[in-house]
C-alpha positions, 0 to 999 in steps of 0.5 A: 368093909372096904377102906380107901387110903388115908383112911385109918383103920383103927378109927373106923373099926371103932365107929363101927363098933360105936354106931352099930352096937357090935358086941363082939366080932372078929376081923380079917383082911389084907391089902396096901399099907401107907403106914403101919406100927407094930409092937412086940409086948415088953412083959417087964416094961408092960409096953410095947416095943413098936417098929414102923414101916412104910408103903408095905402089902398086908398079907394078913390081918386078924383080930377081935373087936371087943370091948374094955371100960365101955370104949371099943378095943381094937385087938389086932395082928398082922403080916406085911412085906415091901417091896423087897418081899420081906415080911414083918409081923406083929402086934398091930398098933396102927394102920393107914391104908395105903394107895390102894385099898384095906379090904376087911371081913367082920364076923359078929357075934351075939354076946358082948365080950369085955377086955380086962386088965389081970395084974398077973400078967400084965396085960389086958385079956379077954373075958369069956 
């Protein structure tokens, strides 16, 4: 999948899903950023602590595509640096191509996977 900036990266990974039926995939990329959020899992608070950046280079992006309650879910994490050559990383909460391009390679597999919630821990996990 090739995304053109202003493109939102999570929304088109979800319809993806959506019209294609995927029932499990995993995901891997790069390319330029307009805006990206990270976020560090907060256990206690059971959110994420997000941080955004601007005009930055994806180095590298991976995740699952899964899904949880019969919606897509997007499960990402990525790497980018600016200018100055200084790296982020993180949790990928949202992503915005750039001027420039996202390129992405999804693998799909057979079985349909499902993300659920274990109280235990706080967060959502997948289902094997």
């Amino acid at each position: 999948m090739v995304l053109r900036q202003g493109d939102d990266v999570f929304q088109h990974l979800e319809r993806l899903m959506t019209d294609t039926n995927i029932p499990i995939a995993t995901i891997r990329g790069f390319g330029f950023a307009g805006s990206i959020r990270f976020g560090f899992f907060d256990f206690d608070r059971r959110d994420y602590e997000p941080r955004e950046f601007s005009d930055m280079e994806v180095t590298g992006l991976t995740g699952s595509l899964a899904w949880k309650d019969g919606k897509p879910a997007v499960h990402a994490h990525a790497t980018a640096a600016g200018r100055d050559f200084q790296a982020f990383g993180g949790h990928l909460l949202g992503l915005i191509v750039g001027r420039g391009s996202i390129e992405m390679t999804i693998t799909v597999y057979h079985q349909r996977l499902e993300r659920c919630y274990e109280e235990d821990i706080g967060a959502n996990v997948l289902r094997l």
